[in-house]
C-alpha positions in Angstrom: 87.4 109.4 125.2 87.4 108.3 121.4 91.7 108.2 120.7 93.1 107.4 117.2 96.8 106.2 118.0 99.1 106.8 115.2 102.2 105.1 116.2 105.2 103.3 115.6 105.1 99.7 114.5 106.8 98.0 117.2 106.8 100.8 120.0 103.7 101.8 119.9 102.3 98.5 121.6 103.2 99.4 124.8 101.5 102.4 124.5 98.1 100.8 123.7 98.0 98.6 126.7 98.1 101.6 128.8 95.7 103.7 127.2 93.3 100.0 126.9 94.4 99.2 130.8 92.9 103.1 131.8 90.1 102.4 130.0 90.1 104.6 127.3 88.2 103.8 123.9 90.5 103.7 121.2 88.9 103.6 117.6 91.5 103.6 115.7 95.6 102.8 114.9 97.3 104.1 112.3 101.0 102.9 111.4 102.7 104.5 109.0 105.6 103.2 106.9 103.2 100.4 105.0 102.4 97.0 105.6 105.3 94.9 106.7 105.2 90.8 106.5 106.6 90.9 110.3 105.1 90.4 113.0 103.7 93.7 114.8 103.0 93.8 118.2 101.2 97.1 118.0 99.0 95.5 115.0 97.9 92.4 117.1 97.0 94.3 120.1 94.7 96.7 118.3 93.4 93.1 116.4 92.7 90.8 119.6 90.9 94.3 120.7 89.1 94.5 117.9 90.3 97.9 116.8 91.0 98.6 113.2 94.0 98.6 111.7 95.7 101.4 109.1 99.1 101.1 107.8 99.9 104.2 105.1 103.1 104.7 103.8 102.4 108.2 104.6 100.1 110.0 107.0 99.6 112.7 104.2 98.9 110.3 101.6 95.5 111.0 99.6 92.6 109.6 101.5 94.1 109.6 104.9 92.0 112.2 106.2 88.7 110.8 104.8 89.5 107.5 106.9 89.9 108.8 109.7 86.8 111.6 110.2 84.3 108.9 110.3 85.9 107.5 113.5 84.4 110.9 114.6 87.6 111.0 116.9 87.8 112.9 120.3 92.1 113.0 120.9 94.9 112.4 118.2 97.8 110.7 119.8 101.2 110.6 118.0 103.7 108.5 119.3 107.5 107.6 118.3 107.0 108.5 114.6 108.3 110.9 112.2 106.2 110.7 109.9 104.8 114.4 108.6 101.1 114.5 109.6 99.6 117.0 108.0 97.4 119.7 109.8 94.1 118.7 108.7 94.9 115.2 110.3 96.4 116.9 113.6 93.2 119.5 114.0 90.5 115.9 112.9 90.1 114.9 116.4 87.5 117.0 118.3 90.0 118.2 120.9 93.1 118.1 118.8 96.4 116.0 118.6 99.3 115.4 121.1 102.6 114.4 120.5 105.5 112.7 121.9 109.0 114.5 121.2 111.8 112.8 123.2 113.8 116.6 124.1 112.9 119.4 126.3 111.2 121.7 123.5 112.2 124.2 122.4 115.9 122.9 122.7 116.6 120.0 119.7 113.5 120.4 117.5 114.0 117.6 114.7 113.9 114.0 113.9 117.4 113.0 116.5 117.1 115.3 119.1 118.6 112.2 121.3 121.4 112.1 118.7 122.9 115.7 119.2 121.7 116.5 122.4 124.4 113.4 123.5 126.7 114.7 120.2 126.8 118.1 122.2 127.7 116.7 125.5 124.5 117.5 127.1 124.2 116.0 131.0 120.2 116.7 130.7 117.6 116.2 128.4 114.4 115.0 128.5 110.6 114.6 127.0 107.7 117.1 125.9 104.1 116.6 125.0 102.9 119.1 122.8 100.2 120.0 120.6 101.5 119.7 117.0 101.3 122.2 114.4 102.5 122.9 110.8 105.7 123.7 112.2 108.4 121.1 113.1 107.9 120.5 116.9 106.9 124.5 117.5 103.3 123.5 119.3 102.5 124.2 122.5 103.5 122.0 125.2 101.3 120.1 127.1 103.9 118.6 129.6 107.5 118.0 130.0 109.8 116.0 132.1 113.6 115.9 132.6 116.2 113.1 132.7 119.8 113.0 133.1 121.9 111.6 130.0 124.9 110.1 132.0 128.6 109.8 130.7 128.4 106.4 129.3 124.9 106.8 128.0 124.3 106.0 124.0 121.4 106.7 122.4 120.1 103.7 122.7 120.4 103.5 126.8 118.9 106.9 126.9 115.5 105.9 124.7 115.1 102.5 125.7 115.7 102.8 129.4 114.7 106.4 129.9 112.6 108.2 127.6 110.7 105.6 126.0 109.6 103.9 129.8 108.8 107.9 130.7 106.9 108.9 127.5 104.4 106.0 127.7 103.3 106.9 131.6 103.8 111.2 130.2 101.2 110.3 127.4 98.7 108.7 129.4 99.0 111.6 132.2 98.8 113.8 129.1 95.7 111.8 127.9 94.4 112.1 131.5 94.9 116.2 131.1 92.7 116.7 128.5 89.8 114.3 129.5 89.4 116.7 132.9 89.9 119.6 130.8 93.3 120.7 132.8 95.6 120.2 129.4 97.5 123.5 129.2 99.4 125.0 125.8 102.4 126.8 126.7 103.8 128.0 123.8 107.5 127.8 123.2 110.1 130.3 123.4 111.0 130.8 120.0 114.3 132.8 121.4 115.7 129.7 123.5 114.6 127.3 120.0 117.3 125.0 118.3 117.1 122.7 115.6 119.3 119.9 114.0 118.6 117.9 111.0 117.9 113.9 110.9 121.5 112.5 111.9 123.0 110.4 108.8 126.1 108.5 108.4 128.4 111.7 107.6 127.2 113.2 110.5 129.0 110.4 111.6 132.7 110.5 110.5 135.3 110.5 113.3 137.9 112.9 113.8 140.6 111.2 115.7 142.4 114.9 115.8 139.5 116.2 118.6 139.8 116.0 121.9 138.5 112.4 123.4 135.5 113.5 124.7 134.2 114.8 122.0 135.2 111.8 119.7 133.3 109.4 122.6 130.2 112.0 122.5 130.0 111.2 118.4 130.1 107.4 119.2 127.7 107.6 121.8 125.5 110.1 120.1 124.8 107.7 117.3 124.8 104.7 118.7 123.1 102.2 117.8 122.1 104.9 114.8 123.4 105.7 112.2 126.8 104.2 114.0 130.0 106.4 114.1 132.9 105.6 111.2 136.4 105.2 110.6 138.4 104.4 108.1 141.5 101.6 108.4 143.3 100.1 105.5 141.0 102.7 102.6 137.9 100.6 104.4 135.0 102.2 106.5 134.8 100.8 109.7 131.9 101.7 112.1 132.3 102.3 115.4 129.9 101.2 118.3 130.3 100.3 122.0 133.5 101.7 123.4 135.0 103.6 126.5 137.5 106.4 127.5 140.7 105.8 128.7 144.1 107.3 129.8 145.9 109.3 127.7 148.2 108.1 125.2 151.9 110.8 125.6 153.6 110.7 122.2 150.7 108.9 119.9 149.7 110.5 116.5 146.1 111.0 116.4 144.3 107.9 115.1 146.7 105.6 116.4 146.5 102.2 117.5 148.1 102.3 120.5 147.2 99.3 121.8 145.5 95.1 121.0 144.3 93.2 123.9 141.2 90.5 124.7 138.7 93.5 124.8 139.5 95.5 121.7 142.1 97.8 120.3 142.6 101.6 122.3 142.7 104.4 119.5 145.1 107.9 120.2 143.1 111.0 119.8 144.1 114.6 120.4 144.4 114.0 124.5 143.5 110.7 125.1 141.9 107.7 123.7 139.1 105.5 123.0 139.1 102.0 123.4 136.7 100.2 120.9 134.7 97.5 121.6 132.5 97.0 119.1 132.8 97.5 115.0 130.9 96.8 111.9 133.5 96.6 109.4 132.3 97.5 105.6 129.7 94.8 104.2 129.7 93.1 107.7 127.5 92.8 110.3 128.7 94.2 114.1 131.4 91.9 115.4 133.6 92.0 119.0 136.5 95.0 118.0 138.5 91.9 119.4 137.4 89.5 116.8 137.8 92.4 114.2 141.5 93.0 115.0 142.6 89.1 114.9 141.1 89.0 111.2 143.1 92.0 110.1 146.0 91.6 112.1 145.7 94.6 113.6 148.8 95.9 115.2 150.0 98.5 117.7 151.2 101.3 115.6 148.2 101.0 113.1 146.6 104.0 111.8 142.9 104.8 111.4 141.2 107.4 109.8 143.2 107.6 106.7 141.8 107.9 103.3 
């Protein structure tokens, strides 16, 4: 079956060898974001295979369309990008496009469904193929497939070790689907339908008066992206690998209750975090450790103060 795989730069290599390994004839990859000077996996795959090469900035930049028709494509696959393909592009291929979305549509519809589905607390998430339309992740689904998000899962655990492993083998069974002609379209329940926008830094901001758990659902939840933050000393101060621990009886919120050889513990409403890992303002991420012996970081301390 003639694919065109529009794809992430760096992800979207893994996918290729699977599709290449069941023999599939892929005519085309498209990368969007523009050409990069580093060195793509995805691109030299498709190269030693002798499959050309597009990288738009944008899938619905002028032209787009009239590159790909003459591969006279049979399946669209979109993989691990959020780029906006327009419709035309989605309805090219003879028997349509399919797409990864890494939550169990109709639930988290949006560019970081990983991000609030661990925000929220959720135990369970997982993966859907669908057929893409103009809407934002409203097409029919194809297949889905369920994970658990476990306590000390980030976002990064979650996509690296779950959902991205998971979506290569659910788009090659969906690719399988729709070469026998069993590929259904199940179309969502519009009632049962939730949607976030792209998580950003001040989706970010910690409020040391919440209850613990939530505060280490926000740290996990956008980690390693955008990174939760802080304030100490008028400075932002982002907030990465951490853990709960006890609770902390007659700390103020957004105290520093305690410094030792693995990081500094934080009081929040009924507990605390201890904080492993920071990026302090103009830095890169250091050991919370490290961080606290530069500062001189005390017991006592506040964070979260203006």
């Amino acid at each position: 079956m003639r694919i065109v795989l529009i794809a992430h730069l760096s992800l979207g290599s893994k996918l290729l060898e699977a599709i290449l390994k069941k023999g599939e004839e892929v005519v085309s990859v498209f990368i969007p974001g523009g050409s990069s000077s580093r060195p793509s996996p995805l691109k030299t795959l498709a190269q030693d295979n002798d499959i050309p090469v597009h990288e738009p900035v944008h899938m619905k930049d002028a032209g787009i369309y009239e590159v790909i028709a003459p591969y006279e494509p049979e399946l669209g696959a979109l993989a691990f990008v959020q780029d906006i393909v327009p419709v035309a592009i989605l309805n090219c291929p003879r028997k349509g496009t399919i797409m990864y979305h890494p939550s169990l549509l109709p639930r988290h519809r949006g560019g970081s469904a990983m991000n609030w589905a661990v925000i929220q607390g959720e135990t369970k998430t997982g993966l859907s193929i669908i057929w893409p339309d103009a809407g934002i992740d409203s097409g029919p689904i194809l297949l889905q497939k369920e994970v658990d998000i476990l306590p000390d899962d980030t976002v990064g655990s979650l996509f690296f070790n779950k959902l991205y492993p998971m979506g290569i083998d659910a788009l090659t069974e969906a690719i399988r689907l729709v070469e026998e002609g069993k590929a259904p379209r199940i179309h969502q329940d519009e009632s049962r339908a939730t949607y976030e926008p792209f998580c950003q830094e001040r989706h970010g901001t910690i409020n040391w008066s919440e209850p613990s758990q939530a505060v280490y659902n926000l740290i996990r939840g956008t980690n390693p992206r955008p990174g939760a933050s802080t304030t100490y000393r008028g400075e932002r101060l982002k907030i990465f690998d951490c853990r709960l621990v006890g609770s902390a009886p007659g700390a103020v919120h957004g105290e520093v209750i305690l410094v030792n050889d693995e990081g500094f513990s934080v009081a929040s409403q009924d507990g605390s975090i201890m904080v492993r890992q920071v990026q302090p303002s103009g830095s890169s991420k250091i050991n919370a450790a490290e961080f606290a012996e530069n500062v001189n970081l005390r017991k006592g301390d506040r964070l979260g103060e203006p």
